[in-house]
N, C-alpha and C positions, 0 to 999 in steps of 0.2 A: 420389801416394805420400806426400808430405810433408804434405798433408794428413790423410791416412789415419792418420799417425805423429801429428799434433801430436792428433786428436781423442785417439787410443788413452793418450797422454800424461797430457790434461787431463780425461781420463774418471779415471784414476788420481791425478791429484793432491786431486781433489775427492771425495775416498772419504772415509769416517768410518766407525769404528769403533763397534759397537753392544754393547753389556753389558746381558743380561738379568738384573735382579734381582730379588728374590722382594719383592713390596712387604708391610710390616707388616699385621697384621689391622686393622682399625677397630673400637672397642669401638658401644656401642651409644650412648653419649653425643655421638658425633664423626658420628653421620649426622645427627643432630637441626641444623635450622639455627639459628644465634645467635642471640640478643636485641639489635635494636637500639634506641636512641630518639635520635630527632630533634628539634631544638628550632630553629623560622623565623622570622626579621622581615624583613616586604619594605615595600619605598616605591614607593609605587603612583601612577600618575599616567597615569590612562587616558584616551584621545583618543575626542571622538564625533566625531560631523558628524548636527546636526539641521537637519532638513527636515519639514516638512510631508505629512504622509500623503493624498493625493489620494483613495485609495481607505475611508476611514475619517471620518469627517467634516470634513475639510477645514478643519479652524480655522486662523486665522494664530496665528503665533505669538508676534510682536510682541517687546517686550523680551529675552522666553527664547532670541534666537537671537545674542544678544552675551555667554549666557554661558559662564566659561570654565573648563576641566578644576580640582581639589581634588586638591593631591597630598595622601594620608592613607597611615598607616600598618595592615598586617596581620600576625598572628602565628599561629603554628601549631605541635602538638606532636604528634609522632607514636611510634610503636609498633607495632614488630613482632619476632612471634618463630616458630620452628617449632613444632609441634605435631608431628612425628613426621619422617620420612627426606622422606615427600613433600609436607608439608601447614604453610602456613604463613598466618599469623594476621596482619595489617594493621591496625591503627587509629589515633585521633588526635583532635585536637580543632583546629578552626580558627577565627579570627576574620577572619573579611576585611569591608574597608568601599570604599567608594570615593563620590565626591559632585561635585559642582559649586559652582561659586561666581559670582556677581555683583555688580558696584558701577557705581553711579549717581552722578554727581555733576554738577551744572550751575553753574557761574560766575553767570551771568547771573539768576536765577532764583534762587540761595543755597540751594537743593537738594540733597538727599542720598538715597540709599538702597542697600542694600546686604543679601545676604544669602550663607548657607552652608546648601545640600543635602548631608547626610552621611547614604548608605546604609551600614548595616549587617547581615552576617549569622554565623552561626556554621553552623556544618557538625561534622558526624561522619562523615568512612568508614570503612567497616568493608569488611573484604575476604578470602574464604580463597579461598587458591588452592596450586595444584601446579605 
C-alpha cells in the first residue's frame, strides 16, 4: 500500500505543465540557410613507416629509411550558403603540403648531406547537398 502511495505521489510531483502557443510565421528569407566562411591553418606532421614492397620490384632502400617526418604548414578557406529551404552550396580553396626530411653527417670522414621533400597540393570542393 505505501508503495502504491509513494508511486501515485512521485508520479505527481514530477508532472509539468504544457502551454500550446501559436508559433510566428517564417517569412521566406528565414528558411534559406546562412552564409558562412571559414578560414584554416593546420601544422601538420605526418608519421610513415617505409618498408620495402616485396611484391613490386623489390629495391632496398638504403639511406631513405633514416628519414624523418617535415612538420609544414596548411591553409584553407571555405564557403557555404543555401540556395533555397532545402539545397545548400559547399566550397573553398585548400593548400595542404606535407614532406620529409634528411641529414647526414660523418665525423670521421668530414661529410655532410642533407636534404628536404616538400609535397604540395591545392584542392577545391565543391558540394550541393540537402
Amino acid at each position: 500500500m505505501l508503495l502504491f502511495l509513494g508511486w501515485f505521489i512521485t508520479g505527481h510531483a514530477y508532472s509539468q505543465l504544457e502551454m500550446k502557443a501559436q508559433e510566428p510565421k517564417k517569412n521566406k528569407g528565414q528558411l534559406k540557410a546562412p552564409t558562412q566562411f571559414a578560414v584554416e591553418g593546420l601544422n601538420i606532421k605526418n608519421n610513415r613507416i617505409l618498408a620495402s614492397n616485396p611484391n613490386f620490384l623489390n629495391k632496398p632502400l638504403g639511406e631513405r629509411v633514416n628519414e624523418k617526418t617535415l612538420r609544414t604548414w596548411s591553409y584553407s578557406l571555405g564557403f557555404q550558403t543555401g540556395l533555397g529551404r532545402w539545397l545548400r552550396f559547399d566550397t573553398g580553396l585548400q593548400f595542404i603540403q606535407n614532406g620529409e626530411s634528411y641529414a647526414y653527417s660523418n665525423v670521421s670522414s668530414d661529410s655532410t648531406f642533407s636534404y628536404e621533400n616538400r609535397y604540395r597540393y591545392l584542392g577545391m570542393p565543391l558540394s550541393i547537398h540537402r
